[in-house]
N, C-alpha and C positions, 0 to 999 in steps of 0.2 A: 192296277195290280199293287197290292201292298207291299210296304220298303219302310225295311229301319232307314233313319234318320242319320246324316254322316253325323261325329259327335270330334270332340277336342282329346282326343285320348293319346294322339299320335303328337301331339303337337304338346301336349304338357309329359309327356315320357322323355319328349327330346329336351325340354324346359330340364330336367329334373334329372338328365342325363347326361348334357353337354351344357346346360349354362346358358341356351342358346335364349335370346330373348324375342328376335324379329326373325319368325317361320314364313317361308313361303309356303303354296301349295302353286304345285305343277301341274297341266294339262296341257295335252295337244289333240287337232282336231284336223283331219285332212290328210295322214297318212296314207290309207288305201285310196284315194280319190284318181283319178287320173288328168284332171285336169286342176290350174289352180296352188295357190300354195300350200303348205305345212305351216298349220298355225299355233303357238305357244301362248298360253295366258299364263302370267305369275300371280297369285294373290296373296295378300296379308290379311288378316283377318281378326288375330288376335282373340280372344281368347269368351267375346262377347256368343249370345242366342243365337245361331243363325235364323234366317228367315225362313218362317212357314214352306214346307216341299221342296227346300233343296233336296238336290240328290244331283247320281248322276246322270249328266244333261241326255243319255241316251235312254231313258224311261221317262222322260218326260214327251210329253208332245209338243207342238211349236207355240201354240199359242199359248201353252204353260211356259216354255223355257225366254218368252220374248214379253211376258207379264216379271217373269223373276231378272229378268235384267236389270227391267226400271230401277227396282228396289235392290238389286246386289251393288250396281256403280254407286246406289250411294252409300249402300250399306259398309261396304269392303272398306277397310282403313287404308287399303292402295292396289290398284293392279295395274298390269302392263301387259302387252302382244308386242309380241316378238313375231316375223314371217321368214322364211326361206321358200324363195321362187322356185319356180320350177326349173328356171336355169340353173340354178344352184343347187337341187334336187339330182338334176342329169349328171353335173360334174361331180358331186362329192359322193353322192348315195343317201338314202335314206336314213341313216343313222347319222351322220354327220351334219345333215341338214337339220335335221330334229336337234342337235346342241347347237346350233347357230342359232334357230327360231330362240332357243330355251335362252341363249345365253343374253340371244337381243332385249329379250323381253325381260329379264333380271335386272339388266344391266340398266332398263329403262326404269326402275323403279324408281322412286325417290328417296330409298335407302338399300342399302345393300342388306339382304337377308343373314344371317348368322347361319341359316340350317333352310335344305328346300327337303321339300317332301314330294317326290317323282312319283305318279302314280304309274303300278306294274313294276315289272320284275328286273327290268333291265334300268342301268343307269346309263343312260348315254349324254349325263354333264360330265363326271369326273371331277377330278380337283381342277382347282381350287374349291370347288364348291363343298361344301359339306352336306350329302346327301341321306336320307333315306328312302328306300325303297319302299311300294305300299301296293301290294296287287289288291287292286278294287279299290285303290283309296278314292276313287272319284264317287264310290257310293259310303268309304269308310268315316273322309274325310273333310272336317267343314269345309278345309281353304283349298283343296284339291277339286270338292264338288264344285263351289264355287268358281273356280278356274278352269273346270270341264262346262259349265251352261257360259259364261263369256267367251269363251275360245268358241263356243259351237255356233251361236247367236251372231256373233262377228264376223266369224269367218261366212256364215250363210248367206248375211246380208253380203258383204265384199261381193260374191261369186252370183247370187241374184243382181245386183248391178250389169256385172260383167254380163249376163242372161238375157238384158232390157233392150229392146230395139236397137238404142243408142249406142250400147256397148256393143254392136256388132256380133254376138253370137247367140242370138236369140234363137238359130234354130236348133243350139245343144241345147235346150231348156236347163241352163244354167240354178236358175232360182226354184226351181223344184229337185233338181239333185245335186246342187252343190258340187259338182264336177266327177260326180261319183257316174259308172257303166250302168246308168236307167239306159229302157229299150231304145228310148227317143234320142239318147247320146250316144249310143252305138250306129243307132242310122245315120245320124247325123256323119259323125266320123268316118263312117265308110264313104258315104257321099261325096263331102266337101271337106275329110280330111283335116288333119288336127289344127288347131288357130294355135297363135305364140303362147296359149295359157297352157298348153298343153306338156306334161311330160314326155320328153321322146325317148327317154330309155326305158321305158316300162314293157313289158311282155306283148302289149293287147295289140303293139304294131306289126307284131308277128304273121295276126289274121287279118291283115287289111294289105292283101297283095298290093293294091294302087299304092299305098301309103309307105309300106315298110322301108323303100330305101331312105326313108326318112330319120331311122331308128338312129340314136345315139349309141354308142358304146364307151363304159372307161374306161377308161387306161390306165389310172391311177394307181399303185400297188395299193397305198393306205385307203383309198377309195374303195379300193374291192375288199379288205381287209375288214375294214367297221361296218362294211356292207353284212357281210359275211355272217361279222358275229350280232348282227341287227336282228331283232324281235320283228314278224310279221304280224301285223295286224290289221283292221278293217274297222272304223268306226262310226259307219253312215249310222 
């Protein structure tokens, strides 16, 4: 399927608007999953060609997005993942997990950014950071696309491990759905019931009578709060 190209457009406005000199681009990858964490990639990118077929990592295929890896680690002037567990997912909420992920993986950088660029509508860093917002910057934007195919690649492989014999849940088939409700993870779940990688405050323990008294709930007012005002989304 044919696709513009993400370009530098967003990132020299900000250059030319705030002074900013060291842009991040933002992606995350593992929000709708159920099992598994929320993963953050930052990337710098600077102002160079990107590589042949970036785009965003969810029009690509795998063997495309795991051929452009090779060449974006070394291509990227820097990036960083940033994770928020699933334990930390149940206790804060989705939204507050996703600026934990965001801020570990900034924070990892080997420079602090001047200005990040959060793809979609919602900002859920906040200050200090100085952000803008970019629906569709993962298809708009070089350093946004680029840190949408790292985040997706990384996080796929992590959750394929967790999938392998060895990692003891091989019968979620982990490494074909990345923790996401495939059939074969549903049966699983109702079976043998969620493993530690799993979210327990999510909905789906609703339908699994054997399983439910399992379910977490917050309590947190600021937890339900940023929950609240949280973006849903799905991005297997």
């Amino acid at each position: 399927m044919p696709y513009e190209a993400p370009t530098h457009t967003v990132e020299r406005s900000l250059r030319a608007t705030t002074g900013a000199k060291v842009i991040a681009g933002v992606d995350e990858v593992g929000r709708g999953a159920w099992a598994g964490p929320v993963t953050v990639c930052a990337a710098i990118t600077g102002l160079r060609r990107p590589p042949a077929g970036l785009t965003d990592s969810k029009l690509l295929t795998q063997k495309r997005r795991d051929a452009l890896l090779d060449v974006l680690e070394d291509w990227v002037t820097a990036y960083a993942l940033g994770h928020a567990s699933p334990e930390e997912i149940d206790a804060l909420g989705m939204t507050a997990a996703l600026r934990l992920a965001a801020e570990r993986a900034l924070e990892a950088l080997p420079v602090r950014p001047d200005a990040v660029i959060l793809d979609g509508k919602h900002d859920y860093l906040g200050p200090p950071w100085r952000v803008r917002t970019v629906i569709k910057g993962d298809q708009s934007c070089v350093a946004v696309a680029a840190a949408s195919v790292i985040a997706k690649v990384r996080r796929d492989r992590m959750m394929a491990e967790l999938g392998q014999e060895g990692g003891g849940c091989a019968e979620f088939a982990f490494g074909d759905n990345a923790g996401y409700p495939s059939p074969v993870h549903r049966a699983a779940l109702e079976q043998l019931g969620p493993t530690p990688y799993h979210r327990l405050s999510w909905s789906y323990l609703d339908g699994l009578p054997k399983w439910r008294h399992l379910k977490k709930v917050r309590r947190s007012e600021e937890a339900t709060e940023l929950e609240n005002g949280g973006q849903l989304g799905f991005d297997f």
